[in-house]
C-alpha atoms as an extended CHARMM CRD file, in Angstrom:
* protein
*
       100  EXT
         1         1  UNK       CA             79.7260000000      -24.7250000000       21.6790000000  PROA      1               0.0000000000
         2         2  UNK       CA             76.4070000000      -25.8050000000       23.5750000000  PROA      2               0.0000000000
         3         3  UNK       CA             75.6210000000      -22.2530000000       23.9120000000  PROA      3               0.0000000000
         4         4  UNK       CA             75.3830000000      -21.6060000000       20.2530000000  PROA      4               0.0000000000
         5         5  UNK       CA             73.4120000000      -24.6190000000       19.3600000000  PROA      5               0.0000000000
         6         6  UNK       CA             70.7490000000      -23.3380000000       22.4030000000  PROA      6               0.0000000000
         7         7  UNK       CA             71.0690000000      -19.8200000000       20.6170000000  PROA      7               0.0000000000
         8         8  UNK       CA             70.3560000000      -21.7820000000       17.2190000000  PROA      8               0.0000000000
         9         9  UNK       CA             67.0230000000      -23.7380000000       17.9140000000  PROA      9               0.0000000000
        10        10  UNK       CA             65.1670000000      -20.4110000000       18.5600000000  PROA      10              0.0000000000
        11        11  UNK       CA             66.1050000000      -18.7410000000       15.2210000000  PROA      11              0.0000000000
        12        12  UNK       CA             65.1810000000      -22.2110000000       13.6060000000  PROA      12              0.0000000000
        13        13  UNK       CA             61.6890000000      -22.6220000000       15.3130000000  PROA      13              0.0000000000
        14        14  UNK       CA             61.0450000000      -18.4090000000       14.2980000000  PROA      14              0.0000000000
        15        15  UNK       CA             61.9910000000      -19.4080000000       10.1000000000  PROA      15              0.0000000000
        16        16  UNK       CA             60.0660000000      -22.6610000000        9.9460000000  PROA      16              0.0000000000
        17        17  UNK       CA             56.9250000000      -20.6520000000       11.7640000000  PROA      17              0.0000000000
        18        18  UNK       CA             57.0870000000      -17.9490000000        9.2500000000  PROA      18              0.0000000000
        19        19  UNK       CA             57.5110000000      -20.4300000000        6.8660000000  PROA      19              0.0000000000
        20        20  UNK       CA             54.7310000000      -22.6000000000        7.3740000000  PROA      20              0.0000000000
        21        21  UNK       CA             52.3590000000      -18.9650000000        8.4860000000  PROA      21              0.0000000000
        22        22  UNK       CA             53.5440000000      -16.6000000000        6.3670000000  PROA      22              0.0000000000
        23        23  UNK       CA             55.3600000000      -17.4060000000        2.8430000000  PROA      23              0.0000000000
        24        24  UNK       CA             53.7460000000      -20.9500000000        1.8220000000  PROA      24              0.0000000000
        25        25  UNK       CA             50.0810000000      -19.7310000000        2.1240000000  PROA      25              0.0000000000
        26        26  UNK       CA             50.9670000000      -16.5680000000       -0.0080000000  PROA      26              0.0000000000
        27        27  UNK       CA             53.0670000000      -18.6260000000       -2.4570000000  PROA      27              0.0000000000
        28        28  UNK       CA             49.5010000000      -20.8720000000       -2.9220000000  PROA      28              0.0000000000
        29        29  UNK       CA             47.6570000000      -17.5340000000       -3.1460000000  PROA      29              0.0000000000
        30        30  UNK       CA             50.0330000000      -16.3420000000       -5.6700000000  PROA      30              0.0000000000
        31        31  UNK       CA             49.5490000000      -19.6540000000       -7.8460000000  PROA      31              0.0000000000
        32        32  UNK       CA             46.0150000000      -19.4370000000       -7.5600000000  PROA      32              0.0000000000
        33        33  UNK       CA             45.5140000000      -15.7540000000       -8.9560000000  PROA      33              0.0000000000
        34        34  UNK       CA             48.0220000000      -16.3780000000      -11.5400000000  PROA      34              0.0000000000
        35        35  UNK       CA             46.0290000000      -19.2780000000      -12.7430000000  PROA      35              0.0000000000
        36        36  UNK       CA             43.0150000000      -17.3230000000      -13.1120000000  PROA      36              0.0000000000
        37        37  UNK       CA             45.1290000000      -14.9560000000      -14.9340000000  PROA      37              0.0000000000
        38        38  UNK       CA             46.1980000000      -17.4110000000      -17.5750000000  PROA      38              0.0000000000
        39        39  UNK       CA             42.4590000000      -18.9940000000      -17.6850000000  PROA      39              0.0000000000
        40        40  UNK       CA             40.7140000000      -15.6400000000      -18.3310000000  PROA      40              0.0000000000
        41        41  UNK       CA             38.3090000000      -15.9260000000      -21.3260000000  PROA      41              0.0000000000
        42        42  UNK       CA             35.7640000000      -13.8660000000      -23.5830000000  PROA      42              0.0000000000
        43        43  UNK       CA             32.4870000000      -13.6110000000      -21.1120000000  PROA      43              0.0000000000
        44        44  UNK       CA             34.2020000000      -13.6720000000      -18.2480000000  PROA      44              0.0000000000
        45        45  UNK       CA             32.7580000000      -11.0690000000      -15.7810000000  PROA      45              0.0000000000
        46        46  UNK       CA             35.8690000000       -9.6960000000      -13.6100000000  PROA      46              0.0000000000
        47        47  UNK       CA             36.8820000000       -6.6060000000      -11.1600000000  PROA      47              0.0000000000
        48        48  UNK       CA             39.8550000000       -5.2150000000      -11.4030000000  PROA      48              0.0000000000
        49        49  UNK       CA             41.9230000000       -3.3610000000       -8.9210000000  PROA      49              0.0000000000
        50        50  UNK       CA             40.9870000000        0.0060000000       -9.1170000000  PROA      50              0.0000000000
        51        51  UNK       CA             36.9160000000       -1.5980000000       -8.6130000000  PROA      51              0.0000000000
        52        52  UNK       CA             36.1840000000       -1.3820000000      -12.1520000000  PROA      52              0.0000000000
        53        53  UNK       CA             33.5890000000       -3.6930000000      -12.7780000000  PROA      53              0.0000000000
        54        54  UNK       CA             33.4110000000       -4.9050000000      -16.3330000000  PROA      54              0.0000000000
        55        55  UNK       CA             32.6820000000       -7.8350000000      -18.8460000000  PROA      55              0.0000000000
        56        56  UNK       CA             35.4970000000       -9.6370000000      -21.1340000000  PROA      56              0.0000000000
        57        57  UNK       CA             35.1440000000       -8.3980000000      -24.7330000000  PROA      57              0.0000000000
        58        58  UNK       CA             38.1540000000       -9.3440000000      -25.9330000000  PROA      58              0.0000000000
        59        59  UNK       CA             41.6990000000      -10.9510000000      -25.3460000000  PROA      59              0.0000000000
        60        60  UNK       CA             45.3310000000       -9.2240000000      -27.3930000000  PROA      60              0.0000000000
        61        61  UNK       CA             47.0130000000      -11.9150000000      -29.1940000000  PROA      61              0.0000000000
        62        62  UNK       CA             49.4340000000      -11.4440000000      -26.6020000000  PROA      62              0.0000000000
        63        63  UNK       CA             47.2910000000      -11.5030000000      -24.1300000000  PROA      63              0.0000000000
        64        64  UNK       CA             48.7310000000       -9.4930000000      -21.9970000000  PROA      64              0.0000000000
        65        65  UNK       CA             45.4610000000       -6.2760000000      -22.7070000000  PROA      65              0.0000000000
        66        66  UNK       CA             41.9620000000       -7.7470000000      -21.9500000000  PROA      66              0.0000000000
        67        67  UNK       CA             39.1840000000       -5.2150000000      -23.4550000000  PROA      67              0.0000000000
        68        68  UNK       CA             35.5380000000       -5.0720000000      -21.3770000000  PROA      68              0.0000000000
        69        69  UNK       CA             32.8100000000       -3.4380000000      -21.2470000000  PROA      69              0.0000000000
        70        70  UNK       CA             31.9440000000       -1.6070000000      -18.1710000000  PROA      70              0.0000000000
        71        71  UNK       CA             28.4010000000       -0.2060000000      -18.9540000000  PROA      71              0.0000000000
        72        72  UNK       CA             26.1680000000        2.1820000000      -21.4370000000  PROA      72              0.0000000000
        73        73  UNK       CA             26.0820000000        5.4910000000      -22.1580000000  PROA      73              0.0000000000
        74        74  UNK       CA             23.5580000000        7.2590000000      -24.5690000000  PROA      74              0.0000000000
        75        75  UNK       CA             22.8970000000        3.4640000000      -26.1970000000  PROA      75              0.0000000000
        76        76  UNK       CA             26.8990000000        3.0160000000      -26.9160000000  PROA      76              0.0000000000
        77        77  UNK       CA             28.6840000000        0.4820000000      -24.8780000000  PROA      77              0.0000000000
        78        78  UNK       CA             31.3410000000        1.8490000000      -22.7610000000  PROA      78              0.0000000000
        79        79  UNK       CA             34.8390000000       -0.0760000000      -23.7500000000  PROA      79              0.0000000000
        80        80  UNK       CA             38.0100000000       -0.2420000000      -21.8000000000  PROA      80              0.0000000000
        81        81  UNK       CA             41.1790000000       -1.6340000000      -22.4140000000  PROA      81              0.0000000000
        82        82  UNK       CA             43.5220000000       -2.7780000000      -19.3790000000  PROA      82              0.0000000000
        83        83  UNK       CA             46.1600000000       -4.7850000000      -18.9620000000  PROA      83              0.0000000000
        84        84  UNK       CA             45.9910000000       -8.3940000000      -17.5110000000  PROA      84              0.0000000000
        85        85  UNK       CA             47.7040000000       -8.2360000000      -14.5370000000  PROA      85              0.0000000000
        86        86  UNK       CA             45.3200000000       -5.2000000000      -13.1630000000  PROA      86              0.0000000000
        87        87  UNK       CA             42.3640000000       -8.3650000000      -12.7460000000  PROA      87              0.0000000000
        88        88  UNK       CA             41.7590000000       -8.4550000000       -8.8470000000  PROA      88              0.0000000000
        89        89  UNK       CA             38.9010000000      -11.2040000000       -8.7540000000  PROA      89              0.0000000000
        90        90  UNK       CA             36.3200000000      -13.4790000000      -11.1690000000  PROA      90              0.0000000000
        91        91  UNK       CA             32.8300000000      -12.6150000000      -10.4640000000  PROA      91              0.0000000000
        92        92  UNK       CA             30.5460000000      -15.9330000000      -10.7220000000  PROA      92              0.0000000000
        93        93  UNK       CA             27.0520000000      -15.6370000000      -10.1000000000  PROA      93              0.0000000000
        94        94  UNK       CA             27.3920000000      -12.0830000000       -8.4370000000  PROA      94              0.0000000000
        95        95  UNK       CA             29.8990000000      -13.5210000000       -6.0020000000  PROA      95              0.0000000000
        96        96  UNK       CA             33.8300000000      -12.1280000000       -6.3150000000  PROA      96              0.0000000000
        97        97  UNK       CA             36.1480000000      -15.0760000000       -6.4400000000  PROA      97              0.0000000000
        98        98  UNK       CA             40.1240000000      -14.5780000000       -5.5750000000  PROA      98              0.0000000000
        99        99  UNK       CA             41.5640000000      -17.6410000000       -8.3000000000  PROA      99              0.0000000000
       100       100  UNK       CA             40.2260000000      -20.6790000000       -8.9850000000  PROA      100             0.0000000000
């Protein structure tokens, strides 16, 4: 019976230090970026993940399909819809931000 209770405290130690090193921190990342998610607004300047770089024109009632503005091209502003969940980062005084 002793043997199995040595064999225990290993396996023990190993799921509290992935625990504590692995799934908490990415659980708090998780929260983080969602929270951004829900706080997106009209202005916003974001990056999404495919490195499209863009301005917040507009949110769906839903708001689940955020429309921005990416650039110009022959004087006509270049609109794209996408949906929420493809946002990456914020982008605050040139700087990317992860979730706030």
């Amino acid at each position: 019976m002793e043997q199995i209770g040595g064999l225990l405290v290993p396996f023990i130690a190993m799921g509290a230090i992935m625990y504590f090193l692995l799934w908490r921190p990415e659980q708090a990342k998780r929260k983080k970026h969602q929270n951004m998610l829900e706080n997106l607004s009209k202005g916003d300047e974001i990056v999404t993940n495919g490195g499209l770089h863009g301005k917040i024109l507009g949110l769906s009632n839903d708001k689940n399909i955020i429309l921005i503005v990416v650039g110009e091209l022959n004087n006509q502003e270049v609109k794209v819809q996408i949906s929420r969940s493809s946002v990456a980062f914020l982008k605050k005084g040139g700087e990317l931000i992860e979730g706030e």
